[in-house]
C-alpha positions as CSV (number, residue, x, y, z in Angstrom):
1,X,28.5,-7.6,21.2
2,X,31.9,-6.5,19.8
3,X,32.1,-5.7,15.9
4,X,35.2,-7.3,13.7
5,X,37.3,-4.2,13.5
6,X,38.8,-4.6,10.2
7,X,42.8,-5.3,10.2
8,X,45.6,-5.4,7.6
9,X,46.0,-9.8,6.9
10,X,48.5,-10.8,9.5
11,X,52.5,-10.2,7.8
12,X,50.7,-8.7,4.4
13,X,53.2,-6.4,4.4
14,X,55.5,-9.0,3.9
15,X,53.8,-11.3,1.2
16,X,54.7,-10.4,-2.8
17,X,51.8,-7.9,-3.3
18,X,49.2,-10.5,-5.4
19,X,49.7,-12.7,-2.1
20,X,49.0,-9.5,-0.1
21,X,45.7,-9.1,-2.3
22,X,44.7,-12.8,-1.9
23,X,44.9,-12.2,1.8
24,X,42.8,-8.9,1.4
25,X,40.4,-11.1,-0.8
26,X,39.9,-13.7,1.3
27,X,39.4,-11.0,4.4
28,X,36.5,-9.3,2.6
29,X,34.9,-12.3,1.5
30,X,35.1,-13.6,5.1
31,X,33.3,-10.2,6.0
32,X,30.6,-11.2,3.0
33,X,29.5,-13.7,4.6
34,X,28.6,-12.3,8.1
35,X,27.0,-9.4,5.8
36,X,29.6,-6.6,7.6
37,X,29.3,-4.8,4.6
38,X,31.1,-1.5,6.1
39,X,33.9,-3.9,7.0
40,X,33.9,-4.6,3.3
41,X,34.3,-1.2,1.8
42,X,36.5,-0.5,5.0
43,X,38.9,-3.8,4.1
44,X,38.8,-2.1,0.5
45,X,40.0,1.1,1.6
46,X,43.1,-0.2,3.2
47,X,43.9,-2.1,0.7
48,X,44.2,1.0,-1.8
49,X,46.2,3.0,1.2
50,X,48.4,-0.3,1.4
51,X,49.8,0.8,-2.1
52,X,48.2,-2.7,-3.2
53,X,46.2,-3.1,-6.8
54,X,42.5,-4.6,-6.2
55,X,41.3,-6.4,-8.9
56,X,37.6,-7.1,-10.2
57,X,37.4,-10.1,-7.3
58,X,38.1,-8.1,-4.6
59,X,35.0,-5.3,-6.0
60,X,32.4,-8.3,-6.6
61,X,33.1,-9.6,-3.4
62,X,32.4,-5.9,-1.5
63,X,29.5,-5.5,-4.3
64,X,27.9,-8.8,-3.3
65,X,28.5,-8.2,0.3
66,X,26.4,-4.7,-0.7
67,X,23.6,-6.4,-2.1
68,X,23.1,-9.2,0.7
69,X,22.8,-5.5,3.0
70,X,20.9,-4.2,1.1
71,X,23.5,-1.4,0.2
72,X,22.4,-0.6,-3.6
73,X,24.1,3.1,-3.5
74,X,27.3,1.1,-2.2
75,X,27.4,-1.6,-5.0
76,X,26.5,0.8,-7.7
77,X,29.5,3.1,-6.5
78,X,31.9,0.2,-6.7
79,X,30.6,-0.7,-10.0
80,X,31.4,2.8,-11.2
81,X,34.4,2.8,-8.7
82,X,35.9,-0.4,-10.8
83,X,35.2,1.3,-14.1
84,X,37.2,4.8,-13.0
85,X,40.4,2.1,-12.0
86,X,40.1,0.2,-15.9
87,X,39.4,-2.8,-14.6
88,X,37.3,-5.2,-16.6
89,X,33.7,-5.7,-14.9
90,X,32.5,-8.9,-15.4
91,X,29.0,-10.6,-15.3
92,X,29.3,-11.4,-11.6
93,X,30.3,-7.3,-11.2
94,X,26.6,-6.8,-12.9
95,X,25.0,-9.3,-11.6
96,X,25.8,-8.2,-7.7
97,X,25.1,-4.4,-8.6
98,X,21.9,-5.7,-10.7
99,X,21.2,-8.0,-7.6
100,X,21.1,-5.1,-4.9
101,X,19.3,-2.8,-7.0
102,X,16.6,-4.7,-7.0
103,X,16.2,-5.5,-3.5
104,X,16.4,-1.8,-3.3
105,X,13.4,-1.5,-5.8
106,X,15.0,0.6,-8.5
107,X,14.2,-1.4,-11.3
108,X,15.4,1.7,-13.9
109,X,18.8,1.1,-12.7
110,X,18.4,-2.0,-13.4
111,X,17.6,-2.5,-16.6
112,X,20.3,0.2,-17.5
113,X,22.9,-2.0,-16.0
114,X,21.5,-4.9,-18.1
115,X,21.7,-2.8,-21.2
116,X,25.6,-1.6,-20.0
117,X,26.5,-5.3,-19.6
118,X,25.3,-6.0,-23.5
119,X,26.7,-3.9,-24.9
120,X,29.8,-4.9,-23.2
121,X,29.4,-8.3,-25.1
122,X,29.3,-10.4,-21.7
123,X,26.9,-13.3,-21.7
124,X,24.3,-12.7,-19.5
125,X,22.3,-15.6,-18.3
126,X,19.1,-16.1,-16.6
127,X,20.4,-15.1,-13.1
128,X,20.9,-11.3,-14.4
129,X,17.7,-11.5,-16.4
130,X,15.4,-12.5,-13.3
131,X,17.3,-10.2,-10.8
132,X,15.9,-7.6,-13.3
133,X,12.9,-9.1,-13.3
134,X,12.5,-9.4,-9.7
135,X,13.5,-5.3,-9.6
136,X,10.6,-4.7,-12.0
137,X,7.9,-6.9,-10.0
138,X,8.3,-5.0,-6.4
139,X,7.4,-2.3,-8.7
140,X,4.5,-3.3,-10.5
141,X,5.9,-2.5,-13.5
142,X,4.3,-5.8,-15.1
143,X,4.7,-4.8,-18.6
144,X,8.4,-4.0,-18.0
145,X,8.9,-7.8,-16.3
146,X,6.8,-9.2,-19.4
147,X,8.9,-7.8,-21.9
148,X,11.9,-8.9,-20.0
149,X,11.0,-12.4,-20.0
150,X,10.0,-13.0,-23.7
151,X,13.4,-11.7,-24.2
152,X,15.1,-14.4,-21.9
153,X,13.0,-16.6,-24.0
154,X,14.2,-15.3,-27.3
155,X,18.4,-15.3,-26.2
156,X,17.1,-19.3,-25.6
157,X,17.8,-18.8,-21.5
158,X,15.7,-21.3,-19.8
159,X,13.3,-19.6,-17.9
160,X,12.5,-21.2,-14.7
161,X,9.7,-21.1,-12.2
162,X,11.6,-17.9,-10.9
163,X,11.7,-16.2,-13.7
164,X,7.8,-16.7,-14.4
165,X,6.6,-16.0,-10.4
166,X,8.4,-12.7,-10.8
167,X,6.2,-11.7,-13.7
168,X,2.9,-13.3,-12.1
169,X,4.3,-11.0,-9.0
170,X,4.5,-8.4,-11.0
171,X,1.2,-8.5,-12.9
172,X,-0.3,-9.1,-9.2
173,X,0.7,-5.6,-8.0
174,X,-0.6,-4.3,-11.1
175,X,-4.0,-6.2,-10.4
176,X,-3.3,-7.8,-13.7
177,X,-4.9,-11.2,-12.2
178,X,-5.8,-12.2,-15.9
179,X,-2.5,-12.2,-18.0
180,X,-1.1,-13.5,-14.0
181,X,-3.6,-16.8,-14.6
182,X,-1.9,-16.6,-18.4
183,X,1.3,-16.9,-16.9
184,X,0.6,-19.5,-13.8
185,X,-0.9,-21.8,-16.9
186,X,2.4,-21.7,-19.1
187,X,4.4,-23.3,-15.6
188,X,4.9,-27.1,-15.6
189,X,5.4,-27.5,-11.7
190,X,4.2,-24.1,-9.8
191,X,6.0,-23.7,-6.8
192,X,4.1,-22.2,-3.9
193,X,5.3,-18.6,-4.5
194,X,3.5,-19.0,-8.3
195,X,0.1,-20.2,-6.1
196,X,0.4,-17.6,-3.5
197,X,0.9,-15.0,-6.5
198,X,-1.6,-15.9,-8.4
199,X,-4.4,-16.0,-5.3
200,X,-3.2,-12.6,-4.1
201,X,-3.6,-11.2,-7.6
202,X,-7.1,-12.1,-7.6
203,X,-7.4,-11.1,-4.0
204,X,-7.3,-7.6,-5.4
205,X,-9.0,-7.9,-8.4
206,X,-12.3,-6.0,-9.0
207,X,-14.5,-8.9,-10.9
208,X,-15.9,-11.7,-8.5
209,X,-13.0,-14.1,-8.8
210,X,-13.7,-15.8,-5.1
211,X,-14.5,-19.5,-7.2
212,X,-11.5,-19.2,-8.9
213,X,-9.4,-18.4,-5.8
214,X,-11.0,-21.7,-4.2
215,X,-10.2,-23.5,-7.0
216,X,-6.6,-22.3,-7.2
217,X,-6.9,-23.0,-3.1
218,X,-8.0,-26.4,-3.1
219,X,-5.6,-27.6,-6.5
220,X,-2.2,-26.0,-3.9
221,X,-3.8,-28.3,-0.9
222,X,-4.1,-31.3,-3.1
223,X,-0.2,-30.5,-4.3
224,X,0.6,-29.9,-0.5
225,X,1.8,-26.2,-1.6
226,X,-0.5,-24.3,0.3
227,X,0.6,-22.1,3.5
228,X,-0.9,-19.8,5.5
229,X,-0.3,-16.9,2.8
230,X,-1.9,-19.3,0.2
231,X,-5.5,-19.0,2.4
232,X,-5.0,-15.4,3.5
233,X,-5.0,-14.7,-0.1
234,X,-8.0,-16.8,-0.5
235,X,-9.8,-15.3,2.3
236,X,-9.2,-12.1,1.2
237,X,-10.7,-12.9,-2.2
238,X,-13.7,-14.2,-0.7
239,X,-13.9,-11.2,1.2
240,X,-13.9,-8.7,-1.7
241,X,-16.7,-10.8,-3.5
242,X,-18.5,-10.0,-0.2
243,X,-18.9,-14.2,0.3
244,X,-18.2,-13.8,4.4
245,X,-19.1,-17.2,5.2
246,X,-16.7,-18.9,2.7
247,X,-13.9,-16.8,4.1
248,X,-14.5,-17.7,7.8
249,X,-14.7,-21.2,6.7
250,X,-11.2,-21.0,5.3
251,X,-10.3,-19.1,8.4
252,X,-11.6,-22.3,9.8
253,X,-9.4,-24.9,7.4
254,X,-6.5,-22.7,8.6
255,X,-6.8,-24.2,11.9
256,X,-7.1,-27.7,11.4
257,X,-4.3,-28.3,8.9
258,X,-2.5,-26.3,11.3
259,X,-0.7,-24.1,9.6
260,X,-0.1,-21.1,12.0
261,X,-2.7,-18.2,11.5
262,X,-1.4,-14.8,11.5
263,X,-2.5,-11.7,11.9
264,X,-2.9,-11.2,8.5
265,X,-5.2,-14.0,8.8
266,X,-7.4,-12.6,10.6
267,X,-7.6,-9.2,9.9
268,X,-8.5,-11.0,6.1
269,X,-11.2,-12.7,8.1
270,X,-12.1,-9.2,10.1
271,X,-12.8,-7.4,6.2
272,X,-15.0,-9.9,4.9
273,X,-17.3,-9.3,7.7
274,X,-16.8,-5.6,7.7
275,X,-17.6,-5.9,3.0
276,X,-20.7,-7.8,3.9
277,X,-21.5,-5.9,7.1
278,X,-21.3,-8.8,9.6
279,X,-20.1,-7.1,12.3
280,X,-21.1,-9.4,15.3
281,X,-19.0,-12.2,13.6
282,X,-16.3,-9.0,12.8
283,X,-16.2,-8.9,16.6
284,X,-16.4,-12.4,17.3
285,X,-13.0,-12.9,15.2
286,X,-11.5,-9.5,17.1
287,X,-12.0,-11.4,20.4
288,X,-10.5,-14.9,18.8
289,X,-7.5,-13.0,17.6
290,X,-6.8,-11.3,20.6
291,X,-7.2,-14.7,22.4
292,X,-5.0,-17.2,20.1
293,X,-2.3,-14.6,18.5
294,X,-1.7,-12.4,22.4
295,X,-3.2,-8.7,22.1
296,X,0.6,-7.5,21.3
297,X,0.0,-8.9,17.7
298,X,-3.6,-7.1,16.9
299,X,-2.5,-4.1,14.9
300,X,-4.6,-0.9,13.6
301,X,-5.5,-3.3,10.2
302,X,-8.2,-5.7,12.4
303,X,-9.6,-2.8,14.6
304,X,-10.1,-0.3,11.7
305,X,-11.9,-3.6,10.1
306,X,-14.2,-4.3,12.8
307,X,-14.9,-0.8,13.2
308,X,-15.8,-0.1,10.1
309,X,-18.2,-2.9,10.2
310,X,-20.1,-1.5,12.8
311,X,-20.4,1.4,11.0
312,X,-21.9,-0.1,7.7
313,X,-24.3,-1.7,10.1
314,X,-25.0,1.6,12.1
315,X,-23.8,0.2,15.6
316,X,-22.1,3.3,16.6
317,X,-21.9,2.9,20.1
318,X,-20.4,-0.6,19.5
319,X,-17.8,1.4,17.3
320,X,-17.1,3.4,19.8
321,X,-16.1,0.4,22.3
322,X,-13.7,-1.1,19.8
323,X,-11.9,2.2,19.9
324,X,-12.0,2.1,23.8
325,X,-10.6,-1.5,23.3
326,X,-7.9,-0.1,20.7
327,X,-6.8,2.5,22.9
328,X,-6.4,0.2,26.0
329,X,-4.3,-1.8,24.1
330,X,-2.0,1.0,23.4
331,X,-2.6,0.6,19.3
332,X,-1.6,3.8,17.7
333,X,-5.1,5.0,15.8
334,X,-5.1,6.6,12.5
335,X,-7.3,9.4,10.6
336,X,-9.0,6.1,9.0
337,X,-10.2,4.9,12.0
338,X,-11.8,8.3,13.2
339,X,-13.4,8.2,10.3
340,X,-15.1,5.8,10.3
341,X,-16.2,6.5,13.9
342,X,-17.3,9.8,13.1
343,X,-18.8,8.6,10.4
344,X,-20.9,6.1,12.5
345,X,-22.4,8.8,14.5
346,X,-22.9,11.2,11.5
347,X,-25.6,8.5,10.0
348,X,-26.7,8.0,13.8
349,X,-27.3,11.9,14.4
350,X,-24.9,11.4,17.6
351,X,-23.2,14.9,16.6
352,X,-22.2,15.3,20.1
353,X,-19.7,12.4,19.7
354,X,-18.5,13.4,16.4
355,X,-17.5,16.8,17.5
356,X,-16.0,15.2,20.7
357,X,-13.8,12.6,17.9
358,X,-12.8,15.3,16.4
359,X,-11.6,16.9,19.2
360,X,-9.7,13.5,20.3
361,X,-7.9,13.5,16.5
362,X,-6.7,16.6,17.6
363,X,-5.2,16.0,21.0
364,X,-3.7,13.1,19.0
365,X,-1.9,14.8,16.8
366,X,-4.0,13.3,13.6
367,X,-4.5,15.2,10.7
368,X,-8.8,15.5,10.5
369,X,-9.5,15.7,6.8
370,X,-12.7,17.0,4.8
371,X,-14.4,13.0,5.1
372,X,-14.2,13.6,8.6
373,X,-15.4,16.7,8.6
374,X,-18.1,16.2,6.1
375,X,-19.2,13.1,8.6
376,X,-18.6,15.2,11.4
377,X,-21.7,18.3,9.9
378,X,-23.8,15.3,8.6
379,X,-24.3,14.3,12.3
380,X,-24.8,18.2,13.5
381,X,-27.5,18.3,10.7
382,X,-29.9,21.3,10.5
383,X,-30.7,20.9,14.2
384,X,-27.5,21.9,14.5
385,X,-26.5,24.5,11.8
386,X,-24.1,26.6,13.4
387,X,-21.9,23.6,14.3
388,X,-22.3,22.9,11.0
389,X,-20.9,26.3,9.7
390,X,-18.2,26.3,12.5
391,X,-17.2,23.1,11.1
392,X,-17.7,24.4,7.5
393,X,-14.8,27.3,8.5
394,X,-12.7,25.2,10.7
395,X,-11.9,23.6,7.5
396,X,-10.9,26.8,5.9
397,X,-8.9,27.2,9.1
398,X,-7.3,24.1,8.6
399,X,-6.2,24.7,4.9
400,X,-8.5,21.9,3.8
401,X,-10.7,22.4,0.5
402,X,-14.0,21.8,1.4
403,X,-15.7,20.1,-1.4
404,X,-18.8,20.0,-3.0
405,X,-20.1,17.7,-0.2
406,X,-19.0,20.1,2.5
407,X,-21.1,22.7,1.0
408,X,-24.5,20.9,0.1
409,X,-24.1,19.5,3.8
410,X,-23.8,23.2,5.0
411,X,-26.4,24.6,2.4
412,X,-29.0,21.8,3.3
413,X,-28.6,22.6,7.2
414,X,-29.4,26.0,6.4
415,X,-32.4,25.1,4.5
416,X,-33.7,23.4,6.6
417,X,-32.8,25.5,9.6
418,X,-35.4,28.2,7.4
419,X,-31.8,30.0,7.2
420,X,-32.0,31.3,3.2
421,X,-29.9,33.9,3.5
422,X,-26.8,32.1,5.0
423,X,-27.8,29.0,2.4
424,X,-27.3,31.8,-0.5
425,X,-24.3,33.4,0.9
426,X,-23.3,29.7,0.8
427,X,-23.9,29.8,-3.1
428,X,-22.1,32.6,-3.3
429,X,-18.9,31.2,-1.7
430,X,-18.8,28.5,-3.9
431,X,-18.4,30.9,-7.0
432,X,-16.0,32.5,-5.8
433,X,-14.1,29.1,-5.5
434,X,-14.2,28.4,-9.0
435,X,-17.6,26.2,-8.6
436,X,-19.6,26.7,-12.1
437,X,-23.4,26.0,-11.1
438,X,-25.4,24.3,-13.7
439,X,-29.4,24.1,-13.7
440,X,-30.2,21.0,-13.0
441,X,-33.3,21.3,-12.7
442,X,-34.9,25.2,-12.0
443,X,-38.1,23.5,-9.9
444,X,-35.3,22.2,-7.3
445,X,-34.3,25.8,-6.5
446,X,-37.9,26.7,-6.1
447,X,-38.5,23.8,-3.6
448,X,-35.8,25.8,-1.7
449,X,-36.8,29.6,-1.6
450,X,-40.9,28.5,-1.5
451,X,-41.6,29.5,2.0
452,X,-39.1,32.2,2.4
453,X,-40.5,34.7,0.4
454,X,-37.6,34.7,-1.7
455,X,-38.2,35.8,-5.7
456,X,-37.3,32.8,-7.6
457,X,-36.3,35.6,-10.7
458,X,-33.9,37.1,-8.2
459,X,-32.1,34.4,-7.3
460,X,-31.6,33.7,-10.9
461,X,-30.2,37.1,-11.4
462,X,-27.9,36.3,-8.7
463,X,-26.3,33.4,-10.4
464,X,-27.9,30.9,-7.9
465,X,-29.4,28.5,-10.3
466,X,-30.3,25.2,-8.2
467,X,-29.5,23.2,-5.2
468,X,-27.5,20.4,-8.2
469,X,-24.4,21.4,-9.5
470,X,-21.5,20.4,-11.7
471,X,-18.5,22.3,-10.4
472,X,-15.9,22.9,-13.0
473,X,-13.5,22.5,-10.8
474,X,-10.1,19.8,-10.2
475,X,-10.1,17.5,-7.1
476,X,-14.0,17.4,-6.5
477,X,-16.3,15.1,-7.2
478,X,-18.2,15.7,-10.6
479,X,-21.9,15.9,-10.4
480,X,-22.6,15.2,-6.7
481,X,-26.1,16.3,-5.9
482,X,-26.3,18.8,-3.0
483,X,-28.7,16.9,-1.0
């Protein structure tokens, strides 16, 4: 396909020169409108070289061509562009460059240009005010989008249903579902984006707010504003609150009413069974979404879901399958999934198939971290303590801390492998890494060195004060019992 090359108007040259930047006007706005934003700045450029004065129309055309592109550092320039030339920048100038910043998520820029365009004395209306809104909600600044709107409010702008989903948006991302349900109740006629906000805010809050995302649910299917984001928000809720079968009964609803399930849909449906460890009906819904959606559509979300089920339910081997099932479907697989895999055989004691895992996320070019490590020497256990030291170093090798876990895994091995000294050298190592043991309590250390005929006094003198510690230390987990 051939691009519009961008031309001087036919016989500009010999128009009077505000006819000639008509022509150039009406060029560029042509160009706005099949979004060839380079032609814009290109048409813009000529008609600078063409000795030719542009005036404010011709920059809010190229800025609103910009911000349909999604061009924010192009409209910003022009904005500063038409300030260096004296012109006088208008509220559609602001409104364009306020426009594209926010579908370019800087929401600072934006509510400096909204201060610049105040203090200019121009009469900003709502459309500027929810642009900067809108800028603030993709980035959950809530408070920011809140503040915003009680000041539309107090210049007497009529806020509209826009201007309040942008703040229930906004309070979503936040996981402010409670000031979100504030907001939803202050709207005379919700639209579906304020129903599909609201749900996905408590999709992701931490309280059990599954019976108030039905009720939210059923009042949008009773208005007829429910789509298929409207239930995978529900599902999703339901699935947090761990209430499986309410979820695949939605998942259920979706396909009578029609409404087109997605893979979003699905994988929704896939996590509740995973939270509540179903993870026959996990695999059940992999299969139905491979069926009815095509096995191009199945991304990493659904398998990690289903795998992680099995895991929770200690059905490594079925794991294991799911990933032979990702990889045949060519699905790129992540350091998530492996662990969860590895983790699967860790509580299995399959330490065989962790290490070979491990080994795979390697040849894969996926980063291991210290979770799949730390699964990967729970499955070795003490049966295994070497493995488990090799693992312990590789990690070192690997320019991974090792945290507290790492170590009581390693420690535990050793102990249990009748390996004290190695255990203690253990201890050691972890005050030389900034770890502060605390007694907690003296009998456990005893429980450790009976046996060995280790003095419990010497250990003491050592600095090795118990198999519990608290390291002082950033990054780890406080008071995790070496176990």
């Amino acid at each position: 396909m051939m691009t519009w090359k961008p031309r001087t108007p036919p016989c500009a040259s010999e128009l009077p020169a505000s006819d000639s930047v008509i022509a150039f006007n009406k060029a560029i706005t042509a160009c706005k409108k099949q979004h060839l934003w380079q032609d814009c700045l290109a048409l813009l450029k000529e008609l600078h070289l063409s000795f030719l004065e542009a005036t404010v129309v011709s920059y809010n055309a190229s800025m609103s061509c910009c911000e349909k592109a999604k061009q924010w550092p192009s409209a910003l320039g022009l904005l500063r562009e038409v300030e260096m030339l004296m012109l006088q920048a208008d509220l559609i100038s602001y409104s364009a460059a306020i426009s594209a910043l926010e579908k370019g998520s800087q929401w600072e820029g934006s509510l400096q240009l909204l201060r610049e365009a105040e203090a200019r004395q121009l009469q900003t209306d709502l459309i500027i005010y929810n642009a900067a809104m809108s800028a603030c909600e993709k980035a959950a600044e809530w408070e920011v989008a809140l503040l915003l709107l009680e000041t539309a409010e107090q210049r007497q702008l009529q806020t509209d249903v826009i201007s309040h989903n942008a703040a229930i948006s906004a309070c979503e991302k936040a996981g402010e579902w409670r000031i979100a349900l504030h907001l939803f109740s202050l709207l005379p006629k919700p639209s579906v984006i304020s129903y599909n906000a609201l749900l996905s805010a408590t999709a992701t809050a931490t309280q059990t707010t599954w019976c108030l995302a039905l009720a939210l649910l059923n009042e949008a299917v009773q208005q007829r504003l429910a789509d298929v984001i409207t239930f995978n928000a529900a599902i999703s809720a339901c699935g947090r609150s761990e209430r499986w079968e309410e979820a695949l009964e939605l998942l259920r609803e979706t396909h009578r009413l029609r409404l087109g399930r997605n893979v979003i849909t699905f994988s929704a449906a896939v996590t509740a069974c995973e939270k509540s460890q179903r993870w026959q009906s996990g695999l059940l819904l992999l299969a139905d979404a491979s069926a009815q959606l095509g096995h191009a559509q199945i991304d990493l979300v659904i398998y990690n879901a289903a795998i992680s089920a099995c895991e929770k339910a200690g059905e490594w081997q079925q794991a294991i399958q799911v990933l032979a099932k990702l990889h045949q479907e060519q699905v790129q697989s992540s350091t998530v999934t492996y662990g969860a895999l590895i983790s699967s055989c860790g509580t299995a004691s399959e330490w065989s198939w962790a290490l070979k895992l491990l080994e795979e996320m390697d040849a894969q070019c996926l980063k291991a971290d210290v979770v799949t490590h730390n699964a990967a020497m729970s499955a070795c256990g003490f049966a295994h303590w070497m493995k488990v030291l090799w693992l312990l170093e590789d990690l070192m090798l690997r320019q991974v801390p090792a945290t507290i876990i790492s170590y009581s895994t390693a420690i535990t091995a050793c102990e249990q492998a009748k390996e004290a000294q190695r255990a203690l050298n253990l201890l050691e190592r972890l005050k030389i890494q900034s770890y502060q043991p605390t007694l907690i309590p003296g009998e456990e250390l005893g429980m450790f060195t009976r046996g060995f005929g280790c003095n419990l006094k010497d250990h003491k003198r050592k600095g090795v004060t118990s198999r519990w510690f608290v390291p002082n230390h950033q990054g780890v987990n406080r008071g995790v019992p070496v176990v």
